[in-house]
N, C-alpha and C positions, 0 to 999 in steps of 0.2 A: 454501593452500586457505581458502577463504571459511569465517568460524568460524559461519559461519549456518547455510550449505550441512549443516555437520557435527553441527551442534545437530539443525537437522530430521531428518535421518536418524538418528541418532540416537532421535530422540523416535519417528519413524514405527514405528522395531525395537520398539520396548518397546510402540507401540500393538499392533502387530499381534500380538504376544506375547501380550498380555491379552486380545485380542481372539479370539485361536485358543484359549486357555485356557478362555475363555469357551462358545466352538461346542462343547468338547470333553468341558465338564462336563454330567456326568447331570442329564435333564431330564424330568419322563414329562409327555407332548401326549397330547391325546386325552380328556382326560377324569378323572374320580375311577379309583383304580384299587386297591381293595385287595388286596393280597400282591404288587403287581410288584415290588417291590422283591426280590423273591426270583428274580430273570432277573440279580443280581451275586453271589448266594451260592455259586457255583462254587468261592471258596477259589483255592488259588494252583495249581488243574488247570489245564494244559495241551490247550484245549479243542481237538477234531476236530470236521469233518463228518458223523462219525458217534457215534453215542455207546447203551451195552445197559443198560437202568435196573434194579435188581436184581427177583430173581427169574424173568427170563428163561428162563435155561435149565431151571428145572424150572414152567413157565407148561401148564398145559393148554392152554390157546386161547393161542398165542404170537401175535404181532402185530408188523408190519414197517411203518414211516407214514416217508413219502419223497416227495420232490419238491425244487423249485428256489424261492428267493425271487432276486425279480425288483429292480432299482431303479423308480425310480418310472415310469419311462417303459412300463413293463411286458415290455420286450424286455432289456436288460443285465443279465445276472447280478451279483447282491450278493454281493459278497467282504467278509470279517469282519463279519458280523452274527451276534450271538450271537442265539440261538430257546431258550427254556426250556421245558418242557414238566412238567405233574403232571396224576394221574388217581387213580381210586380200582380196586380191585383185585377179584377178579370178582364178590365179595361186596358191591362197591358201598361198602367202605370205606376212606377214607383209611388204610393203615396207618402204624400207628410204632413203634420201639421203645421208647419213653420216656425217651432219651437227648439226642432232637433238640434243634437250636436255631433259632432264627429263626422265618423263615419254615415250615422243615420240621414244627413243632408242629402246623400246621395242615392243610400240602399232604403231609406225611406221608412217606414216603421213596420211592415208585415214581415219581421224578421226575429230569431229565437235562437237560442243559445239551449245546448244538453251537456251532461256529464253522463259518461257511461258508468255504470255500473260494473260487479264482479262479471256478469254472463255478456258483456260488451253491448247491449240492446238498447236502441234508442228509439226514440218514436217523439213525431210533431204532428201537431193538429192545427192542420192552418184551411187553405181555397186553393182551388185548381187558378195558377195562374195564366195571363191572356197575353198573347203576340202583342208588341209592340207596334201603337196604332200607325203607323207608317209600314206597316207588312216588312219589314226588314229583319226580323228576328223572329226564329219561334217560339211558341212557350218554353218558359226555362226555369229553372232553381239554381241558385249559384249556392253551393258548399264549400266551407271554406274549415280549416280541421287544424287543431290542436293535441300534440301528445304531451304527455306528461312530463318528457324530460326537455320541453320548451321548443321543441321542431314543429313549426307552422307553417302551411300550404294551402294553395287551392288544391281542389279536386275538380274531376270532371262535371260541368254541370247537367242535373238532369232533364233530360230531354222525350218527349212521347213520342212515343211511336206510331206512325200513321201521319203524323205531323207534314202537312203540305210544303210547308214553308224549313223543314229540313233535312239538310244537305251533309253531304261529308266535310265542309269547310267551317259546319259550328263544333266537328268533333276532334277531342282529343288523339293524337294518334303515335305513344300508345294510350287507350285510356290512364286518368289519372285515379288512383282508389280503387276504380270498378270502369266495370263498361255504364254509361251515362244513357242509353238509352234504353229506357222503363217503356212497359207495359200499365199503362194506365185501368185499373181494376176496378170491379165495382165490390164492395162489404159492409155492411149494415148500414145500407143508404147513403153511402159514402164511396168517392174514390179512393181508391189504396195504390200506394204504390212501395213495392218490397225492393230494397237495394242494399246489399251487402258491400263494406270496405275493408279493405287490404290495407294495412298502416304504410306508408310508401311506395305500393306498387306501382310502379308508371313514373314514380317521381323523382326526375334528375337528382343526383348528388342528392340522396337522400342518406348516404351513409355517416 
């Protein structure tokens, strides 16, 4: 065998090697992003399509937020793409217990981590969250999204409709993922709210 032949190929393995290593390591597109970096604080969980953030089961206003993300084309469903999700609780505050670490000092613990699956479909079970007790913000969901070849961003946070307290200065423009403002539902005694993502749409230098 030609010892050239075997150098090249050789060399081409170990490019492509570093070159996938490369595609593979975490990178946040999109922009400044303070707290994403809490979309890898899951720890060594075992992440689902589905995931219930605590205090759920004794929640007055319980809340159900579901839907599909999409690959970019808008039609393929996204398989392993991790979705992070925090909010404040109906008093409108981040809580904690004063134990946390990271990230969670800040986004507090009523927060949950998902893997999608082959049909891209996710779903959390957490509480309608509450404005910010100084009326300065509206109720909100902040989403924060991981793809599987290591491109991490925010998205638009989601936002109800009807909501007094907002305006077009809490909105993304263009939306990031989706349009961010939901229709607050009611289903099986529960709020619902259905919200579909587009894997980079909206998002700078996403390519």
């Amino acid at each position: 065998m030609d010892f050239r032949i075997v150098v090249f190929g050789i060399s081409f393995l170990l490019f492509s090697c570093v070159q996938s290593q490369e595609q593979n390591k975490p990178r946040l597109v999109g922009g400044p992003c303070e707290g994403c970096e809490a979309v890898f604080e899951y720890g060594d969980r075992d992440l689902k399509p589905v995931d219930t953030l605590p205090e759920f089961a004794s929640a007055e206003n319980k809340l159900k937020i579901t839907g599909t993300i999409y690959e970019a084309d808008g039609e393929t469903p996204a398989e392993n793409v991790v979705l992070y999700i925090h909010h404040t609780n109906a008093e409108g505050i981040y809580p904690t217990k004063g134990d946390e670490k990271g990230w969670a000092k800040r986004h507090g613990y009523l927060r949950g981590w998902i893997k999608t699956g082959k049909d891209g479909r996710y779903t959390f079970y957490t509480q309608v969250p509450g404005s910010y007790p100084d009326g300065t913000n509206p109720a909100h969901i902040h989403p924060i999204i991981m793809e599987p070849y290591g491109k991490y961003y925010y998205l638009s946070a989601y936002f109800f409709k009807g909501d007094p307290l907002l305006t077009e200065d809490h909105m993304e423009d263009p939306p990031r993922g989706s349009d961010g403002v939901v229709n607050l539902k009611e289903n099986d005694g529960m709020a619902l709210i259905e919200r579909d993502f587009i894997l980079g749409k909206g998002v700078p230098d996403h390519q």
